[in-house]
KEDOLUM-345159 format. One line per field, with one value per atom (N, C-alpha, C): x, y, z; chain; atom name; residue number from 0; residue in one letter. Coordinates in pm, 1 decimal. Example, Ala and Ser with C-alpha at 12.3 -4.5 7.8 and 13.67 -1.06 7.14 Angstrom:
east	[1319.0/1230.0/1320.0/1285.0/1367.0/1290.0]
north	[-569.0/-450.0/-330.0/-225.0/-106.0/3.0]
up	[780.0/780.0/780.0/708.0/714.0/787.0]
chain	[A/A/A/A/A/A]
name	[N/CA/C/N/CA/C]
resi	[0/0/0/1/1/1]
resn	[A/A/A/S/S/S]
***
This chain:
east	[9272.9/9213.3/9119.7/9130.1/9040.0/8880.3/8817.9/8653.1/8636.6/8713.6/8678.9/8678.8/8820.3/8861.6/8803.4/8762.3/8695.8/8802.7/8772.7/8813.9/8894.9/9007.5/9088.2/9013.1/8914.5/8894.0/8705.1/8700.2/8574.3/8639.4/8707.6/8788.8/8800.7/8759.1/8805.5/8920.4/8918.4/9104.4/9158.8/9264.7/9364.5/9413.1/9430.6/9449.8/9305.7/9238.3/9137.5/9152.8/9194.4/9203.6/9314.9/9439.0/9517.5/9619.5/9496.7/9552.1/9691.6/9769.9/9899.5/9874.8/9968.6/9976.0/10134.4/10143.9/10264.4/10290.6/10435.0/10452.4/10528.0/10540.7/10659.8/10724.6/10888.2/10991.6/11003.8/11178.0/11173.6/11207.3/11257.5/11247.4/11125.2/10979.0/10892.3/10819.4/10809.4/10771.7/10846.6/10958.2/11011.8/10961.3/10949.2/10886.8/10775.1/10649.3/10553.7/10516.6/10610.0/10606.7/10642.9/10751.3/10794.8/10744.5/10611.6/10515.5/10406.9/10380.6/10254.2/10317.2/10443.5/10483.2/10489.1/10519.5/10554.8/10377.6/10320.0/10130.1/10077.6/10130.4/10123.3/10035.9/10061.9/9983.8/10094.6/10050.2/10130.2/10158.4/10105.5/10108.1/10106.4/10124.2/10074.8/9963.8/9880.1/9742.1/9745.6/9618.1/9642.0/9705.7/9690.6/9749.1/9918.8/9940.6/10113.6/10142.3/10060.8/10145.6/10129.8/9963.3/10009.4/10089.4/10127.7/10251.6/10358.0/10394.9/10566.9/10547.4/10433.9/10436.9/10461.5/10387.3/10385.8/10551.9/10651.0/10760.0/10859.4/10780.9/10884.7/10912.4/10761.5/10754.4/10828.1/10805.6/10898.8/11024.7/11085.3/11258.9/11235.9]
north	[10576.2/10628.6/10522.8/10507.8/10399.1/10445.4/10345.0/10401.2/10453.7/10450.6/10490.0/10616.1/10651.9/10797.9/10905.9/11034.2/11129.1/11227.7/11275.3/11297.3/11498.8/11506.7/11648.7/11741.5/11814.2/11915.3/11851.7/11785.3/11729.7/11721.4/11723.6/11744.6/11860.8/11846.2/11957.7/11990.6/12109.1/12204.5/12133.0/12100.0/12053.0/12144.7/12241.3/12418.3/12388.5/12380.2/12388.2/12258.5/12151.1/12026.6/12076.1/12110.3/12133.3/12261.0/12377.0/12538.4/12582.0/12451.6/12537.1/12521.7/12622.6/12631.3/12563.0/12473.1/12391.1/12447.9/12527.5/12541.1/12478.7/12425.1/12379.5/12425.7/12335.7/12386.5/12465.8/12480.3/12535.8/12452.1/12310.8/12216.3/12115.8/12159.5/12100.7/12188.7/12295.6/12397.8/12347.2/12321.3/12296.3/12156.2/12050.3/11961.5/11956.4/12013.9/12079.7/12111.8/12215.5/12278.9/12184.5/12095.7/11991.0/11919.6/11867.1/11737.1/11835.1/11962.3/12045.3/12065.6/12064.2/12117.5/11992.2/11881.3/11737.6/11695.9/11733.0/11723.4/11824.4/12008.3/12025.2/12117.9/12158.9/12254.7/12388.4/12509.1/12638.3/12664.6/12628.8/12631.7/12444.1/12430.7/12311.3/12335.0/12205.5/12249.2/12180.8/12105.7/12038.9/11993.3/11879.8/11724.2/11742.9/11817.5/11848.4/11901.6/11961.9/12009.5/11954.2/11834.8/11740.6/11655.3/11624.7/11513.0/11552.3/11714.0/11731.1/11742.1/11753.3/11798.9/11652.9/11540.4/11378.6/11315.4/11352.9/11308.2/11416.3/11519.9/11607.1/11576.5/11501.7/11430.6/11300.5/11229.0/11120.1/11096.9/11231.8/11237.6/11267.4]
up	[9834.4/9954.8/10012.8/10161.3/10184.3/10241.8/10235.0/10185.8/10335.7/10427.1/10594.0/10559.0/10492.9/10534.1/10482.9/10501.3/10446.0/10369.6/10239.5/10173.7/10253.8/10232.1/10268.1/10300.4/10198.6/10210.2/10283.7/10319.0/10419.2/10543.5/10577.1/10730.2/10838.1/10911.8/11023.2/11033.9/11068.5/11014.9/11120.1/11125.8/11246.1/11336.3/11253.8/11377.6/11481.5/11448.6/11543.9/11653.8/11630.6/11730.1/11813.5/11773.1/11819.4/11899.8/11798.5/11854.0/11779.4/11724.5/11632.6/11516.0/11418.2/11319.9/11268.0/11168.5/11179.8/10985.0/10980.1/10816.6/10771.4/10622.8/10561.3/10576.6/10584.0/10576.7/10423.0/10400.2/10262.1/10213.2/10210.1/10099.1/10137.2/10188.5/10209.7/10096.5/10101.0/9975.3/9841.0/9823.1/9731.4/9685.0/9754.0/9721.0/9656.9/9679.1/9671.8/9552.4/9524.8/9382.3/9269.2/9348.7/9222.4/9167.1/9286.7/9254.9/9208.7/9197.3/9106.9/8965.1/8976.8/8843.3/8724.5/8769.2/8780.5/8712.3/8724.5/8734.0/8612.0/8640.1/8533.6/8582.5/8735.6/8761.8/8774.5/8794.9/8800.7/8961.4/9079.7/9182.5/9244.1/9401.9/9458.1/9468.7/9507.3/9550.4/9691.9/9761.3/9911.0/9921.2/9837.4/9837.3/9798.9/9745.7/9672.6/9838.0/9909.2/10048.9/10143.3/10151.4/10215.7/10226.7/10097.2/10087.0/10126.3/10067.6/10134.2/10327.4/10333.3/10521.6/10619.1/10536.9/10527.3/10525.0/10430.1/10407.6/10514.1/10514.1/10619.4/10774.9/10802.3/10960.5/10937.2/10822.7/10848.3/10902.9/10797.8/10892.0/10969.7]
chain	[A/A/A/A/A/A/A/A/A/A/A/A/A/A/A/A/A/A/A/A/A/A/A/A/A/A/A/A/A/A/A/A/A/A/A/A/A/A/A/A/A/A/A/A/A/A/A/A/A/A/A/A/A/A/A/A/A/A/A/A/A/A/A/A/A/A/A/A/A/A/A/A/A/A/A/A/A/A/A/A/A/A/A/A/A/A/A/A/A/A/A/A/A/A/A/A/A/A/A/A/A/A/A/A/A/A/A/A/A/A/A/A/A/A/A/A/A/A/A/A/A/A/A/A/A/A/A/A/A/A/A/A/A/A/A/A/A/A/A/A/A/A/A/A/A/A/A/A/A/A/A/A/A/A/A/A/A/A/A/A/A/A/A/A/A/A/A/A/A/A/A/A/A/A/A/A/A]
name	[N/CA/C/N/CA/C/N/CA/C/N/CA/C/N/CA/C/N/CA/C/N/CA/C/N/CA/C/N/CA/C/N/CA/C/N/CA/C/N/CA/C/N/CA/C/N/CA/C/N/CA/C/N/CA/C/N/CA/C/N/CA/C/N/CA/C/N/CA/C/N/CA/C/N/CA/C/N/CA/C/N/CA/C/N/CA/C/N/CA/C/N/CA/C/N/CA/C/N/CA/C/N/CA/C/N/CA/C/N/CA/C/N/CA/C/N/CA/C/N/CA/C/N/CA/C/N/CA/C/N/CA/C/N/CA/C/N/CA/C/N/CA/C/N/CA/C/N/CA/C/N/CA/C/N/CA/C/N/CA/C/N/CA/C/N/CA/C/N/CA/C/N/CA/C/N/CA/C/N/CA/C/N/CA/C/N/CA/C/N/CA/C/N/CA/C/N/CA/C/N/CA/C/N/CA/C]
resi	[0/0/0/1/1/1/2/2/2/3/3/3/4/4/4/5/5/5/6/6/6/7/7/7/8/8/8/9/9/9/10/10/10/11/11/11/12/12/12/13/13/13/14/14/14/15/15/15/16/16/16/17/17/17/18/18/18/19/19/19/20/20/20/21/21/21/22/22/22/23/23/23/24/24/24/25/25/25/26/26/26/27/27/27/28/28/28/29/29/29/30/30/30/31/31/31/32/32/32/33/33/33/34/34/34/35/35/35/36/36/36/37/37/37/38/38/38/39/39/39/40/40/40/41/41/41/42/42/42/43/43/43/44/44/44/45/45/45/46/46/46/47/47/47/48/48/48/49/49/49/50/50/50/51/51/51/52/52/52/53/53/53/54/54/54/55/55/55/56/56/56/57/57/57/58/58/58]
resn	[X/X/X/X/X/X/X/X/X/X/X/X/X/X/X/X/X/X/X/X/X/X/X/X/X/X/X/X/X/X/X/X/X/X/X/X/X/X/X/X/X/X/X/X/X/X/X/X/X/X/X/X/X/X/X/X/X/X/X/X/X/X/X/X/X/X/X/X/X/X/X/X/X/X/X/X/X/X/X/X/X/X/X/X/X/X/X/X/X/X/X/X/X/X/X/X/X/X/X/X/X/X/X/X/X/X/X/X/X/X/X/X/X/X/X/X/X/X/X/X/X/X/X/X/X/X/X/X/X/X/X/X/X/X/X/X/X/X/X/X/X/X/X/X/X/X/X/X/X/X/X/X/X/X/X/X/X/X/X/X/X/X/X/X/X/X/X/X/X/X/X/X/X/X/X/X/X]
***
């Protein structure tokens, strides 16, 4: 993480900049779960759904 950026949950919601609400797809969820499960958690947490939402805009 670079020392500029403020850490996820120190951020202003993006619903609020923007007024929408944007959801994972279902293999953006699936992703998600893979990289929490993958970790060793029972659920995703932010960062497991920021990343699939990150690789989902790419395509």
């Amino acid at each position: 993480m670079a020392a500029s950026k403020k850490a996820p949950w120190k951020r202003a919601n993006p619903k609020q900049a923007t007024g929408k609400t944007h959801h994972l797809s279902t293999s953006g969820k699936a992703s998600a779960k893979r990289a929490a499960k993958k970790s060793g958690r029972p659920y995703p947490n932010l960062v497991d759904n920021m990343r699939a939402a990150k690789q989902s805009k790419k395509k």
